[in-house]
TORRO-595654 format. One line per field, with one value per residue (C-alpha): x, y, z. Coordinates in nm, 3 decimals, decimal comma, padded with zeros to 5 digits, m for minus. Layout:
X [X_...]
Y [Y_...]
Z [Z_...]
//
This chain:
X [16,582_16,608_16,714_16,510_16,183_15,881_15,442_15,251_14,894_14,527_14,482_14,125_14,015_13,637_13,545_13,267_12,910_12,757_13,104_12,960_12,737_13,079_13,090_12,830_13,052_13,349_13,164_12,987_13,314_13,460_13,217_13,287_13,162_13,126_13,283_13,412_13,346_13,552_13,457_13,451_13,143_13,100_13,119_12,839_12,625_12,599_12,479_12,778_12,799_12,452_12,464_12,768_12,594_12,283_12,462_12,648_12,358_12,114_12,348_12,300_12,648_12,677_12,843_13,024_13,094_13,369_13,298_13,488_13,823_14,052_14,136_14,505_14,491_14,825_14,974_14,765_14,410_14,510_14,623_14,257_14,091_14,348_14,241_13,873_13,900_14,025_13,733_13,451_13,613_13,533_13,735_13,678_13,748_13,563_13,702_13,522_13,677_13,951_14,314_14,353_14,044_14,192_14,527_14,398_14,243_14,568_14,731_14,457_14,482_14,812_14,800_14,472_14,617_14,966_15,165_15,325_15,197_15,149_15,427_15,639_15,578_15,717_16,026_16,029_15,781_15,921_15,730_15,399_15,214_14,910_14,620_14,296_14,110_14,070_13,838_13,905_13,647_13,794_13,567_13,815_13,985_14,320_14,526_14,582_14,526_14,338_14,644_14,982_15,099_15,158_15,014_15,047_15,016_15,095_15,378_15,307_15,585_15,802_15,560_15,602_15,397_15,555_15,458_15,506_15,513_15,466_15,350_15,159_14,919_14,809_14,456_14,304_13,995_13,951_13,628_13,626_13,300_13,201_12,870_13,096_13,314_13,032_12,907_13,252_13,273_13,516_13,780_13,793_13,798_14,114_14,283_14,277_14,358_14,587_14,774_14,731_14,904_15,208_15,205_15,214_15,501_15,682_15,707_15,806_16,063_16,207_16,519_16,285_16,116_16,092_15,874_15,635_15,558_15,606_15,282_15,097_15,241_15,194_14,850_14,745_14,939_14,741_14,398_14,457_14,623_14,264_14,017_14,112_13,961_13,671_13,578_13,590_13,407_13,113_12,904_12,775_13,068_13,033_13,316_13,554_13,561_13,539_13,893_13,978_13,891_14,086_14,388_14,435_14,421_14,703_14,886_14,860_14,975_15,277_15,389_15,385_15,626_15,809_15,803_15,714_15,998_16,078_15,719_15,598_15,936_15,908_15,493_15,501_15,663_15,386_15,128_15,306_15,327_15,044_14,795_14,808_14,604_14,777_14,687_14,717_15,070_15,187_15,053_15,250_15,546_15,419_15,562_15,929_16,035_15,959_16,114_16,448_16,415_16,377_16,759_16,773_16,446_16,347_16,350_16,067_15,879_15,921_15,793_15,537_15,438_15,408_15,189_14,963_14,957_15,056_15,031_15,330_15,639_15,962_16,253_16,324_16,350_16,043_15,827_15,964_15,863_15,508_15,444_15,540_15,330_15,069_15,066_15,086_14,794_14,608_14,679_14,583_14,248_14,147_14,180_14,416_14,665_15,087_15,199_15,169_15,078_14,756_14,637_14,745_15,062_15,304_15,638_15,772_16,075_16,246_16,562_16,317_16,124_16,410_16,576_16,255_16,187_16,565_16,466_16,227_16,508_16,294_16,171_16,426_16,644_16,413_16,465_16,664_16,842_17,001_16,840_17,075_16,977_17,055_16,828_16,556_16,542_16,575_16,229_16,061_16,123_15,948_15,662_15,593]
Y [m01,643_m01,766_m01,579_m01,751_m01,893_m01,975_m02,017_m02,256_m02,249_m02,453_m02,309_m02,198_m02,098_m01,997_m01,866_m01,646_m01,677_m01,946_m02,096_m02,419_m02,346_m02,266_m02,631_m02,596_m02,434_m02,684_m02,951_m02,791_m02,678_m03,005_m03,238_m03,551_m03,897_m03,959_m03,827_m03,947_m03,815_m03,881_m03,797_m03,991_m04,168_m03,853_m03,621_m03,815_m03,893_m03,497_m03,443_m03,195_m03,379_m03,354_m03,046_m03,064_m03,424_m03,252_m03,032_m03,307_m03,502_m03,217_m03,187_m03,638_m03,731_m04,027_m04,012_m04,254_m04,207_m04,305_m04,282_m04,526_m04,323_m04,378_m04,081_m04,076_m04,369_m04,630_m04,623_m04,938_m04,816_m04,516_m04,819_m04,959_m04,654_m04,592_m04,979_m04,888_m04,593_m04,742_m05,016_m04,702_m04,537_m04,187_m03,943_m03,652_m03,582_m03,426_m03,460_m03,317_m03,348_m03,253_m03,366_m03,731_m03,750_m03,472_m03,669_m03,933_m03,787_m03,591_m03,919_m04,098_m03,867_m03,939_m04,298_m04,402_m04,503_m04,566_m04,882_m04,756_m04,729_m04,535_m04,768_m04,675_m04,297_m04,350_m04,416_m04,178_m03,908_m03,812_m04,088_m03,928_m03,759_m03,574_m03,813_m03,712_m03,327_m03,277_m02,993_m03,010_m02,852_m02,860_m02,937_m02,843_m02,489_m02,648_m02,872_m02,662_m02,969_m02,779_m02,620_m02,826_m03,068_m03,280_m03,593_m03,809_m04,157_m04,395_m04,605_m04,897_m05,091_m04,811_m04,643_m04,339_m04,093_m03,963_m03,689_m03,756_m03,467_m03,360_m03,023_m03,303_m03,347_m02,954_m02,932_m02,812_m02,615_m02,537_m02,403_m02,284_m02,309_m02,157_m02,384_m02,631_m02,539_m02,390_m02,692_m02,853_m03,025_m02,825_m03,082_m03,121_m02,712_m02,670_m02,940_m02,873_m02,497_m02,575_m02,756_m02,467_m02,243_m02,431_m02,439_m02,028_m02,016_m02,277_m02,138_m01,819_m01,934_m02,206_m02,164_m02,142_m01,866_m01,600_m01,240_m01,510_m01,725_m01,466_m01,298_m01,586_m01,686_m01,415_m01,287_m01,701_m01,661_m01,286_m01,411_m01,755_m01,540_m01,320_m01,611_m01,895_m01,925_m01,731_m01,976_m02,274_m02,164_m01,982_m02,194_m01,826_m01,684_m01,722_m01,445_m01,622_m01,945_m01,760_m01,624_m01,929_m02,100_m01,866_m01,865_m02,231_m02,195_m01,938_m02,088_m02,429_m02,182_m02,128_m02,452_m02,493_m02,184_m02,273_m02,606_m02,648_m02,749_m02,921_m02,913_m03,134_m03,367_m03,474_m03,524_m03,776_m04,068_m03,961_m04,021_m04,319_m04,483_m04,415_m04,329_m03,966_m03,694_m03,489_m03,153_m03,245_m03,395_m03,067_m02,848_m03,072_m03,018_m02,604_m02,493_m02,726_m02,666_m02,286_m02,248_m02,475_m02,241_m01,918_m01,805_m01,855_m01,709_m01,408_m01,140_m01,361_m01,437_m01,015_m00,966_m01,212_m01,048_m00,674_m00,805_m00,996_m00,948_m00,567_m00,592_m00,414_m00,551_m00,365_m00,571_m00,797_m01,125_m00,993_m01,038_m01,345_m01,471_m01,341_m01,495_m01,845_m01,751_m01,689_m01,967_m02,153_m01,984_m02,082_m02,468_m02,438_m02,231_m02,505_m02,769_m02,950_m03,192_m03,068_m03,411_m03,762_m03,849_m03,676_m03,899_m04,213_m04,277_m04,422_m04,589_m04,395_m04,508_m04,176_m04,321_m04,442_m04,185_m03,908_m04,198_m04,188_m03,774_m03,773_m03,935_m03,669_m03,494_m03,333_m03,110_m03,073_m02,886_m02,645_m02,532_m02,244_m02,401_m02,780_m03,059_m03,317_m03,622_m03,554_m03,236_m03,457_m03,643_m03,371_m03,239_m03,523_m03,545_m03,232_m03,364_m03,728]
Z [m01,354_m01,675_m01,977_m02,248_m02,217_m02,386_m02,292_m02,413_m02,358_m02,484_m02,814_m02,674_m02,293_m02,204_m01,883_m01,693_m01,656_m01,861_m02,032_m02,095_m02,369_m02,553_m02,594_m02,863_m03,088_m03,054_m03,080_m03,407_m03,546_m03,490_m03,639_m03,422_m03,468_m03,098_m02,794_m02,505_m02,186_m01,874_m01,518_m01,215_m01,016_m00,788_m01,049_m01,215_m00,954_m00,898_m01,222_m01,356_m01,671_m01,739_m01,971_m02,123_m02,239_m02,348_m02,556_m02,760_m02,810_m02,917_m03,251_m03,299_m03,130_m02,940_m02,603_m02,482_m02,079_m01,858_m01,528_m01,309_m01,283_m01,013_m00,814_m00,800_m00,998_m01,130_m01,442_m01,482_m01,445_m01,650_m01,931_m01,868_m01,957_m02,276_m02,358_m02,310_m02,525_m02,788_m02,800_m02,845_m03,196_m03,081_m03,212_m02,953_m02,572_m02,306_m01,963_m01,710_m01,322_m01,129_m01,176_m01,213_m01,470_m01,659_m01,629_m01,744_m02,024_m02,116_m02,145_m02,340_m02,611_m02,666_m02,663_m02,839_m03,140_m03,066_m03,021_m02,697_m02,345_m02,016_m01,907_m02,186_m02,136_m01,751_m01,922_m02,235_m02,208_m02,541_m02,709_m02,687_m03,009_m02,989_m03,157_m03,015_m02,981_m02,564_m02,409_m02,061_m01,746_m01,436_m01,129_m00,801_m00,806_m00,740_m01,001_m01,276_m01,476_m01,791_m01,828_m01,802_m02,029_m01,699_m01,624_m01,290_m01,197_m00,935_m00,950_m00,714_m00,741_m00,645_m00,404_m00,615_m00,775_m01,099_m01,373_m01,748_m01,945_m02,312_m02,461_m02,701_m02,383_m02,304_m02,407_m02,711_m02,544_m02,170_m01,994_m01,667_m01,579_m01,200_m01,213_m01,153_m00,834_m00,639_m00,422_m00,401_m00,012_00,185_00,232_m00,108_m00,183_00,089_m00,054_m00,396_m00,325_m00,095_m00,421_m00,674_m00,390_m00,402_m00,776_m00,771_m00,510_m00,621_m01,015_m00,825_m00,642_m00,892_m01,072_m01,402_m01,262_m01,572_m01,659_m01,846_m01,475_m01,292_m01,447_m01,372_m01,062_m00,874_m00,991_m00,884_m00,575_m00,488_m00,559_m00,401_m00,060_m00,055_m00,155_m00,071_00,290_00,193_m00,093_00,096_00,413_00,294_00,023_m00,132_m00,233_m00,582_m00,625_m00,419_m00,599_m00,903_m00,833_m00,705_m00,993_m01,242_m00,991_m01,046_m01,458_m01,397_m01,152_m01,405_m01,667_m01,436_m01,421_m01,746_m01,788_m01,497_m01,268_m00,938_m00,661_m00,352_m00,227_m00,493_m00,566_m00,165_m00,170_m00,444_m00,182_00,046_m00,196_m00,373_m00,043_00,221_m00,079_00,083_m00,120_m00,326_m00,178_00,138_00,096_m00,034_00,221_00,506_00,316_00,217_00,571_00,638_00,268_00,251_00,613_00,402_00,111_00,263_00,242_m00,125_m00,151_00,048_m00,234_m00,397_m00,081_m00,026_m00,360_m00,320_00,000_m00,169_m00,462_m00,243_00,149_00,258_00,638_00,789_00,766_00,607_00,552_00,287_00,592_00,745_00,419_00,360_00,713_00,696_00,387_00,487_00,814_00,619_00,421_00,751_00,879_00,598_00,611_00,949_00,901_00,635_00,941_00,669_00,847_00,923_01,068_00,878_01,289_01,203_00,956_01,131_00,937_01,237_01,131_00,887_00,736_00,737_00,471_00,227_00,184_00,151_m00,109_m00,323_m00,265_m00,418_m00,714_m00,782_m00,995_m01,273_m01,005_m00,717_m01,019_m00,970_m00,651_m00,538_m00,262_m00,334_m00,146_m00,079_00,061_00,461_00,386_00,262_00,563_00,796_00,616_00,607_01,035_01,069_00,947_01,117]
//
């Protein structure tokens, strides 16, 4: 665990019944010329920027929208909306989606009036100032998104996802608003939970792990545990995805204390390469790495279990076990997919994808146990 560490958090964060309307006050307090709103064509099409829009405009503010985003989209098509942006002189941003539009979002802000690029920021994150004010409103209960000062694209070229990451890009304002979660499609509810689950076990068990994650981490991992199947298969409870919805703010706050392991270093390839959603890469990997990890980490996963899951067992290894088989369980329950074979992915070249999981570095220093190379592989064959 380490001995010094540090939180950093959105300056502002609304939530409960009716959060939205906050958006009146930041936008009065702000004064903008014109925002920008990202989302993506669903998001749209469903109406869950309508309000937020009605707001701006009732106070004379033009709104310019975005709403072609790429889900999981290349460092490219993040550049395109950066370019776009900076053709519509607003001076405010309102993002309102799940990950990848508040990714992209994230990154515009730090580029709109800079001489570098996404493309630059792949190879020094470092680069990146703070330009623009974000207010982020998350639409999944998963990412964690409104919270880190992470941002992910996809690296074609090297079939590779990878995360560029600045404190400049952690968002001014966030508003978790349930309105928006509570007719999220089921695949989309497991998936996305599925993700912030790893997030809260992975900043528990990661060699950043500290008493500031650790707060977050496992109060994320306890409501995600007694929620998570609840939210997604009963369109009613409100309470449920409530929870849900706060669990993946604090398990976003975790990784932003923290950082997130072996789970997440060997999904990007899958994603990079066979376009695999994000959630769903990291709950095939959830089981095979935990089950790799468990000897470094069975006083967490005990720990874990006694905060969260209280269902018999005594020893330290017999925590640890149940919690992995519950997580297991859960994957399962959510009718998510355990083998690439599932989702039609035959072929795999096992080498390449444990070379490019390897190159994952800024997060396989995280875990507890080393991952060399042969034990890359050997995960990645559990999984085909």
């Amino acid at each position: 665990m380490l001995q010094s560490y540090c939180l950093k958090l959105p300056t502002a964060v609304y939530a409960g019944e009716g959060a939205l309307e906050k958006l009146d006050g930041i936008i009065a307090s702000r004064e903008p010329k014109k925002v920008a709103l990202f989302c993506d064509k669903s998001i749209f099409d469903l109406g869950l920027t309508d309000q937020a829009r009605k707001i701006i405009e009732a106070r004379g503010i033009e709104v310019a929208v975005q709403s072609d985003l790429a889900i999981e989209p290349t460092y490219s098509e993040v550049q395109a909306t950066v370019d776009w942006f900076a053709g519509e002189g607003a001076d405010f941003i309102l993002a309102i989606g799940g990950g990848s539009v508040m990714d992209a979002a994230k990154l515009v802000s730090v580029l709109a009036t800079s001489e570098y690029t996404v493309h630059d920021l792949l190879d020094n994150p470092a680069l990146a100032r703070k330009q623009v004010y974000t207010v982020m409103v998350p639409t999944t209960a998963g990412t964690g998104a409104e919270a880190t000062p992470n941002a992910i694209v996809a690296v074609p070229e090297d079939e590779l996802k990878v995360g560029i990451v600045n404190d400049a890009m952690i968002a001014d304002a966030v508003i978790l608003e349930a309105d928006m979660i509570k007719n999220l499609p089921r695949k989309i509810a497991a998936a996305t939970g599925i993700d912030a689950l790893c997030h809260a076990i992975e900043c528990y068990t990661s060699t950043k792990a500290n008493p500031m994650s650790d707060t977050f981490a496992l109060e994320a991992f306890d409501l995600i545990i007694n929620n998570i199947e609840r939210a997604c298969d009963d369109p009613e409870a409100l309470d449920a995805k409530r929870a849900m919805q706060l669990a993946s703010f604090y398990a976003g706050i975790a990784i932003t204390a923290s950082g997130t392991t072996a789970v997440h270093a060997l999904s990007y390839p899958l994603g990079g390469k066979y376009h695999v959603a994000h959630g769903v890469s990291n709950a095939i990997l959830l089981s095979p790495v935990m089950h790799f990890n468990e000897p470094a980490i069975a006083e967490r996963l005990a720990a874990a279990y006694d905060r969260a899951i209280h269902a018999g067992a005594a020893t330290v290894e017999e925590k640890a076990a149940a919690v992995i088989e519950r997580m297991d369980a859960i994957v399962e329950h959510l009718d998510i997919p355990k083998k690439l074979g599932e989702l039609g992915i035959e072929g795999v070249p096992i080498d390449q994808l444990a070379e490019a999981g390897m190159s994952v570095q800024r997060l396989l220093v995280n875990n507890m146990r080393e991952v060399t190379l042969e034990d890359a592989k050997a995960i990645y064959a559990q999984i085909l």
